[in-house]
N, C-alpha and C positions, 0 to 999 in steps of 0.2 A: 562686902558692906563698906570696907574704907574706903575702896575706889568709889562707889557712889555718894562720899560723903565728900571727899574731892569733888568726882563732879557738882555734886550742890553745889559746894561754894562756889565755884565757877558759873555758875548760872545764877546764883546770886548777886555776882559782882557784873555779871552781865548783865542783870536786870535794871541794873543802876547808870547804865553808860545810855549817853545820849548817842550813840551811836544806832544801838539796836532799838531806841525808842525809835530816831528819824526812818532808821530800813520798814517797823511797822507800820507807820504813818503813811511812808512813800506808798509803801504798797495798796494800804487802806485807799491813800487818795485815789492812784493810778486805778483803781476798780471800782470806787464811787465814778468816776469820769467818764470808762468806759460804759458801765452799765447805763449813765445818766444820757449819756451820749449818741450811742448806739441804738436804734430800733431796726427792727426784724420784721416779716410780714412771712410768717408761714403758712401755709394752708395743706394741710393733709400731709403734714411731715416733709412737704416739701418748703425750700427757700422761694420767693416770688419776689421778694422787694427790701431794699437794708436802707438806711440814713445813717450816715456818719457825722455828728455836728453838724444834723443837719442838714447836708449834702447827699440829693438822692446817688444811688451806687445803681448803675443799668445790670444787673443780675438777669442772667437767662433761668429760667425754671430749674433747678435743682435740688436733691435733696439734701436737708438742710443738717447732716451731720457731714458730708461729702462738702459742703460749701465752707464751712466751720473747719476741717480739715486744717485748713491752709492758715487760718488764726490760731489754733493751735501748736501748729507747728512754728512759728514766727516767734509765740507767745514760750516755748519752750528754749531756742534761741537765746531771747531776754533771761530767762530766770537764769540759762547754763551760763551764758560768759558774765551777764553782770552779776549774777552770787556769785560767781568766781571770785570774779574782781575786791568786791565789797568783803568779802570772806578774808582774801588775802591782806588786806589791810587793815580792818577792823578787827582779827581776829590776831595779830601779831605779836602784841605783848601780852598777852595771856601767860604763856612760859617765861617770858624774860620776868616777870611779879612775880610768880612761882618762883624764880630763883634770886629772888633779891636779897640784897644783905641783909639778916635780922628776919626775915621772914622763910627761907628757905631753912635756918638753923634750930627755928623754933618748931617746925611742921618734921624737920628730921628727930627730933626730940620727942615727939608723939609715938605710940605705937602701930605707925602704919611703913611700909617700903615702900624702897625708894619708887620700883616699877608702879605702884599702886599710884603714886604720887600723878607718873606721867601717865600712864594709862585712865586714872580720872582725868587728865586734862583734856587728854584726847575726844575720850568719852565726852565732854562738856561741849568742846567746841563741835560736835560732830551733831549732838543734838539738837544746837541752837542752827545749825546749817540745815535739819531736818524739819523743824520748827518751823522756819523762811519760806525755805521749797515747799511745804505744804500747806501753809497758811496762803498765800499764793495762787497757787493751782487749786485748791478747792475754791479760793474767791472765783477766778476765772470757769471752775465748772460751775457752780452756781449762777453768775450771771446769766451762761448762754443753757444751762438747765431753765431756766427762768423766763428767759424773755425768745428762746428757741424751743425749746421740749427738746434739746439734746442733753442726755444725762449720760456721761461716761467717764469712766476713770483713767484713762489717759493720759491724762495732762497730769495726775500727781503721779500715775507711775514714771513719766519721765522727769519731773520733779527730782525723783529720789535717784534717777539716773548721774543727773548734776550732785547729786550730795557722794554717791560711788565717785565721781570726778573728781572731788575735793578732798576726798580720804589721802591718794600720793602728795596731794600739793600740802595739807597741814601736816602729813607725818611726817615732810620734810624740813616745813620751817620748825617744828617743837627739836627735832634733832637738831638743827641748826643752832635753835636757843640757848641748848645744853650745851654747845659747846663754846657756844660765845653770847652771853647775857644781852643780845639786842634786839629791840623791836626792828629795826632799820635792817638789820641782816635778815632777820627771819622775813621779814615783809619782802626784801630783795630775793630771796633766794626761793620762796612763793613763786614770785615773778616770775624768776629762770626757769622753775622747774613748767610752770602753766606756759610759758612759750615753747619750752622745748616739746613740751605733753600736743602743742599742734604744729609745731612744724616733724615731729617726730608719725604724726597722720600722714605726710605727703614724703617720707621717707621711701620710698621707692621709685619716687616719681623725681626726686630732687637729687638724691646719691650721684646716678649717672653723670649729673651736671659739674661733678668736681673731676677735675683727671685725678690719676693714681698721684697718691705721693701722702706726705704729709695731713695737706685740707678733706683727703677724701678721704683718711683713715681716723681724723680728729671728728669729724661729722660721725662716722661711724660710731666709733666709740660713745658719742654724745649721745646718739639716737637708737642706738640699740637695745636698751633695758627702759629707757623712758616707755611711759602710757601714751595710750594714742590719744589724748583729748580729745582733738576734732572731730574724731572718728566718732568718739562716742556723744557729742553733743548732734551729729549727725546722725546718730542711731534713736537719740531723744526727741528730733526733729519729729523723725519716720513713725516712732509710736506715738507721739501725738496725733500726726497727720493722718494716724488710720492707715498708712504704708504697710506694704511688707518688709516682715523686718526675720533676717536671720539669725534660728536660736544660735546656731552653732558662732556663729560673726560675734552677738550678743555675746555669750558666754567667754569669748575670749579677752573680749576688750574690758568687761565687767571682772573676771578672772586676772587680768594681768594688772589692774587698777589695784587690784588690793594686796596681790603680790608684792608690787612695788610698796604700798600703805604699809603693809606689814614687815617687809625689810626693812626700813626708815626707820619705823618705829622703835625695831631690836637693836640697832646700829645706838639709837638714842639711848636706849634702857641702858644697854653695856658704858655707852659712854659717860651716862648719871651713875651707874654702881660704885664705878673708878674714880671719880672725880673726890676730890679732897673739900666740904666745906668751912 
């Protein structure tokens, strides 16, 4: 119960930032536009005819969740790299005010620990990245629900794919925060870890490129325990797209995302318990 009264607060204070009002808006507009924009011409479940702004689109006869595929998949894309983005920025001092002078000494004074403390944080921000991703992808299944007859869940299960992606990259900047009080770090170090989370995707493909010595064991090192990002925004693509997607492939990239989440996280709790304020 204290760790959800942290989360509150944090979703409180989130409520209040023009940041996450402009992200619902964007999104609101972005799917008034499409849907305004967009027309469809199905006939017996199959696609015949689309306008884009207008603009007729030559479509051969297809069926029109096979045709929708390929929007889906693009549209999943969007939500994995730019919530990424948007997340890593907007979501950065969140920990650094949790440990502000005068406000961290007052919250240690109550009867809640310290773990509780960063574990509601966690919690908070991971909700409102849940909130995004699925407020989103249900707009987008409704549209083509609507103006196609394709109804499918899809697009939010990979929705939540992207929010698994974001779990290594905030437990890494909140650890970050505990150990040096900065929006700028933790937003930075976001950064590092969501670039190395895709070039650490093409790590077998790129090792070879370095000879022995030094650069090829520092690469190493860097990309070895990182998440495969890419991978998995590519696996978000595939279940939108109606692709085949492998459980066993799934389950590891999903499995090592939160591995990594939940290393970060311990690394930070030990390092809040110790910390003197």
């Amino acid at each position: 119960m204290k760790t959800w009264a942290v989360t509150l607060d944090l979703l409180r204070e989130a409520r209040s930032r023009k940041w996450f009002l402009f992200l619902g808006g964007a999104i609101t507009l972005g799917l008034l536009v499409l849907g305004l924009s967009l027309k469809l011409e199905v006939v017996d479940g199959a696609l015949a005819a689309s306008r884009f702004f207008g603009k007729s689109l030559d479509n051969p006869m297809m069926s029109a969740d096979v045709a929708l595929g390929a929007v889906f998949s693009v549209a999943s894309q969007f939500i994995f790299y730019g919530g990424m983005l948007f997340g890593i920025f907007s979501c950065s001092d969140f920990a650094p005010k949790l440990l502000s002078p005068g406000r961290i000494e007052h919250l240690l004074a109550l009867p809640v620990r310290r773990w509780e403390l960063l574990a509601g944080t966690f919690l908070g921000v991971l909700i409102l990245a849940l909130a995004g991703a699925a407020y989103g992808s249900v707009g987008l299944t409704l549209i083509f629900g609507v103006k196609a007859g394709v109804w499918t869940v899809r697009p939010l299960l990979s929705a939540m794919l992207a929010v698994v992606g974001f779990i290594p990259v905030y437990a890494m900047m909140l650890t970050a925060a505990v150990f040096a009080r900065s929006a700028a770090l933790s937003s930075g170090v976001g950064g590092v870890v969501f670039a190395l989370g895709v070039v650490t995707s093409y790590r077998d493909t790129l090792l070879p490129m370095f000879s022995p010595g030094l650069g090829r064991f520092s690469f190493n090192a860097l990309t070895v325990l990182m998440p495969r990002l890419a991978r998995l925004a590519e696996l978000s693509s595939q279940l939108a797209g109606a692709k085949p997607v492998s459980a066993t492939v799934a389950l590891s990239l999903i499995g090592g995302c939160l591995a990594f989440g939940a290393g970060a996280l311990m690394v930070g709790i030990w390092r809040f318990e110790e910390r003197d304020f």
